[in-house]
C-alpha positions in Angstrom: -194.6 29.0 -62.8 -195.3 33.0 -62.4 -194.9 33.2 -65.8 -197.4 30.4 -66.8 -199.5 31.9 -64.2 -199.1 35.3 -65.7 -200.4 33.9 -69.7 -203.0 31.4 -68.3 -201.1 28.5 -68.9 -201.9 27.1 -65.4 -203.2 24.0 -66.7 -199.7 22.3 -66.9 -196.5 21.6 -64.9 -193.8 24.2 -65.1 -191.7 21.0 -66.2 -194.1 20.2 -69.5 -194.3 23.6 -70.1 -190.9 24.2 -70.6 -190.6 20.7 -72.5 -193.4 22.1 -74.7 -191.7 25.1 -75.4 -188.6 23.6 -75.9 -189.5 21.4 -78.3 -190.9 23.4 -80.8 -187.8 25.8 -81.1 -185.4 23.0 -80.7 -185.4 22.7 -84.8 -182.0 20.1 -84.9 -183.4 18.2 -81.6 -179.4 18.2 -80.2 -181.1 18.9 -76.8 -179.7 22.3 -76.8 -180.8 25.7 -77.9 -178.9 28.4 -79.2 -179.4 32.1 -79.2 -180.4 31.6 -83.2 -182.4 28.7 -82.4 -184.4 30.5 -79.5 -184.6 33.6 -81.7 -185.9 32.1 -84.8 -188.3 30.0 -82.6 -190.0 32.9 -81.4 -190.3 34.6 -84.6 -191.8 31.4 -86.0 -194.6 30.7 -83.7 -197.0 33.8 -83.4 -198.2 32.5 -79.6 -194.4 31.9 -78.1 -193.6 35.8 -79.4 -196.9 36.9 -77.6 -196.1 35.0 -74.5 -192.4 36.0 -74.4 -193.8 39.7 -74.8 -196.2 39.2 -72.1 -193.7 38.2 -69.7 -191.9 41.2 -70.2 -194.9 43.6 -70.1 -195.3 44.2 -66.3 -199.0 45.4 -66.8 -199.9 41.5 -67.0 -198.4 41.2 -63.5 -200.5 44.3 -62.2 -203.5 42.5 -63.2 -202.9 39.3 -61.6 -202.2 41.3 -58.5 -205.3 43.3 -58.5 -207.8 40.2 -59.4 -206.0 38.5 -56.3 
């Protein structure tokens, strides 16, 4: 949930926002994801590599802080 607060994705349960995720890097649909499958995932879709970087980039959280 911090994290979908962090990137605006607010609109959504935490729940759907991980199925939504998980569905698009999911490439065999086995229900499982592999380190390859997560990896190439994130390479492949420009917004999950910007999102996962976010997450990491503390400045994001600063913000959210500041603006309450």
């Amino acid at each position: 949930q911090a994290i979908q607060a962090i990137n605006g994705y607010t609109n959504m349960t935490a729940e759907e926002f991980t199925n939504m995720i998980f569905q698009r890097i999911d490439v065999n649909n086995d229900g499982e994801l592999t380190l390859e499958e997560f990896i190439n995932g994130v390479e492949q879709h420009e917004d999950l590599m910007e999102l996962i970087t976010k997450s990491f980039d503390l400045s994001n959280v600063l913000k959210v802080i500041q603006n309450g």
